[in-house]
GUNUSE-216002 format. One record per residue: x, y, z of N, C-alpha, C in turn. Coordinates in steps of 0.02 Angstrom, whole numbers, padded with zeros to 5 digits, always signed. Example, Ala and Ser with C-alpha at 12.3 -4.5 7.8 and 13.67 -1.06 7.14 Angstrom:
2
+00660-00284+00390+00615-00225+00390+00660-00165+00390 +00642-00112+00354+00684-00053+00357+00645+00002+00394 
//
This chain:
155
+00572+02073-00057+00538+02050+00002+00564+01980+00019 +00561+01965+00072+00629+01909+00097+00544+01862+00097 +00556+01806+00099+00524+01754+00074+00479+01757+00008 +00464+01804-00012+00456+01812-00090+00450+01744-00138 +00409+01713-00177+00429+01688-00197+00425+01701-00287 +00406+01749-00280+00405+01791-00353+00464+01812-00381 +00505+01785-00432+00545+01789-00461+00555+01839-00535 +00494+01845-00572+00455+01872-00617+00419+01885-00631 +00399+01961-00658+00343+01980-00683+00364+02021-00753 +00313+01979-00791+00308+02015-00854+00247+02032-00876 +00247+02070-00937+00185+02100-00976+00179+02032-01022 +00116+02013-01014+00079+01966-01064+00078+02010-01146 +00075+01966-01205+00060+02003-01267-00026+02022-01274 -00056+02050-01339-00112+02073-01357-00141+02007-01370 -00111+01946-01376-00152+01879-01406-00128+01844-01349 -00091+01832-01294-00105+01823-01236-00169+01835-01190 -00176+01886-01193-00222+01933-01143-00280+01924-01158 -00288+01906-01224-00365+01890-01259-00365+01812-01265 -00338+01767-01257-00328+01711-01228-00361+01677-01165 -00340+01721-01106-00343+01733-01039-00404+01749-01025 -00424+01817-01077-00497+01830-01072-00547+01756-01090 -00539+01756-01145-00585+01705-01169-00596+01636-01151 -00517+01601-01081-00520+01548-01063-00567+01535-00999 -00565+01599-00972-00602+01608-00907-00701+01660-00906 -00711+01641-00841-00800+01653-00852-00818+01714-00789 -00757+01727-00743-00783+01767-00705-00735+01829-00698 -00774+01888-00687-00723+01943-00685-00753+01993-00637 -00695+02042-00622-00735+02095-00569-00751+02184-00624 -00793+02178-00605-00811+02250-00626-00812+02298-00611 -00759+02352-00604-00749+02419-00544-00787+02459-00581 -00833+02505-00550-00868+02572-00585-00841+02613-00519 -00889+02661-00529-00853+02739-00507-00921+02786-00516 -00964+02818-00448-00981+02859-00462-00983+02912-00423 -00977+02964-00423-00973+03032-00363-00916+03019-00325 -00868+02980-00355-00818+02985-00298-00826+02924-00254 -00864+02850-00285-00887+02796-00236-00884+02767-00276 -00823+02726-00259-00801+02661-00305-00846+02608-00296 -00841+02558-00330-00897+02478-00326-00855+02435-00371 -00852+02397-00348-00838+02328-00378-00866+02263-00361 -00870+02229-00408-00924+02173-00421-00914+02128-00453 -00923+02061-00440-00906+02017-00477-00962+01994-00535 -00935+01969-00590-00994+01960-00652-00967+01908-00671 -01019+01861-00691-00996+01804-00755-01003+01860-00815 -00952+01825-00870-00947+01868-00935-00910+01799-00980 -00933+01848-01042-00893+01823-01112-00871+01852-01141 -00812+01812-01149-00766+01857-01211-00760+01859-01297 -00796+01894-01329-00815+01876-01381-00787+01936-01416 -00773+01914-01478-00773+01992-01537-00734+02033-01503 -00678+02046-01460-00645+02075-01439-00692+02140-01371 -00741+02123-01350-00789+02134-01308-00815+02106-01261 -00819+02112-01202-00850+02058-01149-00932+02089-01137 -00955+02032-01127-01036+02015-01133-01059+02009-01053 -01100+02035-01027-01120+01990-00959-01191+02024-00970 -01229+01975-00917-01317+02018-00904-01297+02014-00823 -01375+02066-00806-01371+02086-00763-01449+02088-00754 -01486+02111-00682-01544+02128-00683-01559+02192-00724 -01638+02230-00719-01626+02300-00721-01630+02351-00676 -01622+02322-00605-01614+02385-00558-01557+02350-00516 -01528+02382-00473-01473+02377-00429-01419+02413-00448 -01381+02424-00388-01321+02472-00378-01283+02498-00441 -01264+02429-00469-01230+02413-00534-01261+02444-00594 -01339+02429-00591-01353+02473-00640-01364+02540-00645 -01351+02561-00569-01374+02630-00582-01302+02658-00562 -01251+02640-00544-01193+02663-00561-01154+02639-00640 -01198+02607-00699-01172+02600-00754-01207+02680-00787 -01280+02688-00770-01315+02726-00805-01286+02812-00793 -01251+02824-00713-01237+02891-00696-01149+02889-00742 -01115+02830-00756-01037+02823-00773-01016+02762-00811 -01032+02751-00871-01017+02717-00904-00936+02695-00905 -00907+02733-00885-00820+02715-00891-00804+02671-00859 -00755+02611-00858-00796+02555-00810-00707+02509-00816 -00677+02491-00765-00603+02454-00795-00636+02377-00754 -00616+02324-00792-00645+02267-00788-00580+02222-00771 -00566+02174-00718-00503+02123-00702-00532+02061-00688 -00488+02030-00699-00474+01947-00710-00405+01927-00700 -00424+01870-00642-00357+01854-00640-00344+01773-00623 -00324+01745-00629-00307+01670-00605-00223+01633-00610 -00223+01581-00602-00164+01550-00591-00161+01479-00666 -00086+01478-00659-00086+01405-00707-00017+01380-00661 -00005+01308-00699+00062+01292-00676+00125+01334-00661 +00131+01406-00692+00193+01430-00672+00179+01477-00620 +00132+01501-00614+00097+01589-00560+00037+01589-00576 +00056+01676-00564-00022+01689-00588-00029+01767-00629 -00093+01772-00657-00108+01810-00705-00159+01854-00710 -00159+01913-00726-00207+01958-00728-00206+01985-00782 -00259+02016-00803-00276+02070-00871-00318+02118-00827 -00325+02163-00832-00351+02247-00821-00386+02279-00892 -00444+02264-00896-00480+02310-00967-00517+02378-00934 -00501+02424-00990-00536+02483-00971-00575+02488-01024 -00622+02538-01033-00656+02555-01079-00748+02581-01061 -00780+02570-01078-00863+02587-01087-00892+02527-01099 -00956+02529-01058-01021+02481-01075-01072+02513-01075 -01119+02487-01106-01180+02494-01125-01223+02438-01110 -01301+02448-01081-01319+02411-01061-01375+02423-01128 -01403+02346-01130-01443+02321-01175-01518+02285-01176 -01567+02315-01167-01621+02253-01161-01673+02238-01229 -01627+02248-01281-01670+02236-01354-01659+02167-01390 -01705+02130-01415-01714+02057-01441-01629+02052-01459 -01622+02084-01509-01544+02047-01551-01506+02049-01510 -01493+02088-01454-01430+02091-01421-01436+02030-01372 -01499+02031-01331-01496+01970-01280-01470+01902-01347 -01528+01892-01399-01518+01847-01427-01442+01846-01452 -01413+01872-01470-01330+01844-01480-01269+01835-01426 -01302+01870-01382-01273+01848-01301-01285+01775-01286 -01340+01756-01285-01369+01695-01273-01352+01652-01300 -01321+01682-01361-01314+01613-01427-01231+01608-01408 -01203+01648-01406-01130+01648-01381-01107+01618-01311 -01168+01620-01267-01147+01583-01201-01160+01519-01232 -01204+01488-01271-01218+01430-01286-01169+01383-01330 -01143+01435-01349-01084+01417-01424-01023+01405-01367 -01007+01462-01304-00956+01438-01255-00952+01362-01212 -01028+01363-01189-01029+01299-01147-01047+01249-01189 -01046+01257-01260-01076+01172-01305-01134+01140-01291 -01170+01171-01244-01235+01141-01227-01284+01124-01322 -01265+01180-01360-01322+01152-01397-01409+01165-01404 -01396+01189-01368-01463+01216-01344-01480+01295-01361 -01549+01306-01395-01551+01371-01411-01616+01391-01338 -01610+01450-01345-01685+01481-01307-01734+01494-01355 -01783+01480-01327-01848+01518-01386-01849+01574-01365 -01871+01604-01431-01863+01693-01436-01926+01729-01404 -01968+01658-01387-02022+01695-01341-01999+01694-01271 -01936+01659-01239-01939+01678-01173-01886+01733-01177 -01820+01754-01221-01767+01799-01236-01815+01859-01231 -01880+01873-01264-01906+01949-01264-01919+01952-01201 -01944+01877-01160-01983+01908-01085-01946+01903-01024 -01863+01909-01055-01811+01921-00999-01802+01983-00980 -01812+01980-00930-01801+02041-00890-01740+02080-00848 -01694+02071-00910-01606+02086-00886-01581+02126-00946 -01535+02145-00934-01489+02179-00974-01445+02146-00989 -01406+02167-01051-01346+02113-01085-01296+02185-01081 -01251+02171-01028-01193+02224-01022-01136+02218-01089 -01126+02269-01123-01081+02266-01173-01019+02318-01149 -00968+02284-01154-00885+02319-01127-00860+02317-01214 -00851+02392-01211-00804+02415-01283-00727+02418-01242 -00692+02375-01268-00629+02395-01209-00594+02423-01265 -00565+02497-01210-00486+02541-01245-00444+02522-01241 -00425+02497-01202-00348+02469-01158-00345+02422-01120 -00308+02373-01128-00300+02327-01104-00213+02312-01080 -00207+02295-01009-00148+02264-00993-00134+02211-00965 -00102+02198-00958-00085+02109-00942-00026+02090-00898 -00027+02056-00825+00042+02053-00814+00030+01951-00794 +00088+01938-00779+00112+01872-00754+00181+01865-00727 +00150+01841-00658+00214+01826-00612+00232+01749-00609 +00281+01757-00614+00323+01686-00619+00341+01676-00541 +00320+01594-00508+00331+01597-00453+00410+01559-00464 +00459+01557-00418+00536+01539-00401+00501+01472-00370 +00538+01446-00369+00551+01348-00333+00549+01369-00255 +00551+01337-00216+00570+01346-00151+00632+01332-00149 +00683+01376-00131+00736+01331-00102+00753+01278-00053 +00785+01209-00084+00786+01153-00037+00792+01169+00039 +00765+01122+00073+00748+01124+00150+00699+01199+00183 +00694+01224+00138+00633+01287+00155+00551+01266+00141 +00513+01288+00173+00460+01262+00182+00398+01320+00135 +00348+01311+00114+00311+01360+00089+00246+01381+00126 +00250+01446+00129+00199+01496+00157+00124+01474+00120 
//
């Protein structure tokens, strides 16, 4: 493509990609049900080779997790050279039992350094789900942007 400034694209490695995951906080979540795609954006964590997010317990999202659990999850952003995406597929499960919120909670807390715990009397009287992604597959790409060539201007 004539002004292009993409020069390269490669496949990121397995400790790349989990890198990428774990440096960033927001991702989109495609489900699928009857033939009616959705996608959605979620804060998440990347933990234990699993991403974490909550959610309420009713809306679209949850009731297209509950009819189709199969679920491919993306992230993507930029650094100094381009930019970058990962694509996870796999299954979630949604969660509203003490241990699970509570180690969600403790892991967002352990991410942002706050330091701060919740008391386990307000964790039981949350009223959300802690989305758990078992991911199968994961891929990874990164495009390398080209320089501009001198006296050309950028789009």
């Amino acid at each position: 493509m004539e002004g292009s400034r993409h020069n390269k694209i490669t496949e990121l490695t397995g400790s790349q990609m989990e890198r990428f995951l774990r440096q960033n906080t927001l991702g989109r979540l495609g489900l699928c049900f009857d033939n009616v795609p959705y996608v959605v954006p979620v804060s998440y964590i990347y933990h234990d080779s699993k991403i974490y997010f909550h959610t309420t317990t009713k809306g679209k999202k949850v009731e297209f997790i509950q009819r189709n659990n199969q679920i491919c999850f993306e992230v993507d952003g930029w650094d100094e050279t381009g930019w970058l995406s990962v694509i996870c597929y796999g299954k979630v499960s949604l969660h509203d039992d003490f241990e699970t919120k509570k180690k969600a909670f403790e892991i967002l807390s352990e991410f942002y350094q706050t330091g701060r715990t919740i008391p386990d009397e307000r964790i039981k009287s949350m009223n959300v789900y802690i989305g758990v992604v078992e991911i199968e597959q994961m891929t990874g790409r990164k495009g390398q942007m080209a320089k501009p060539a001198p006296g050309t201007q950028e789009v």
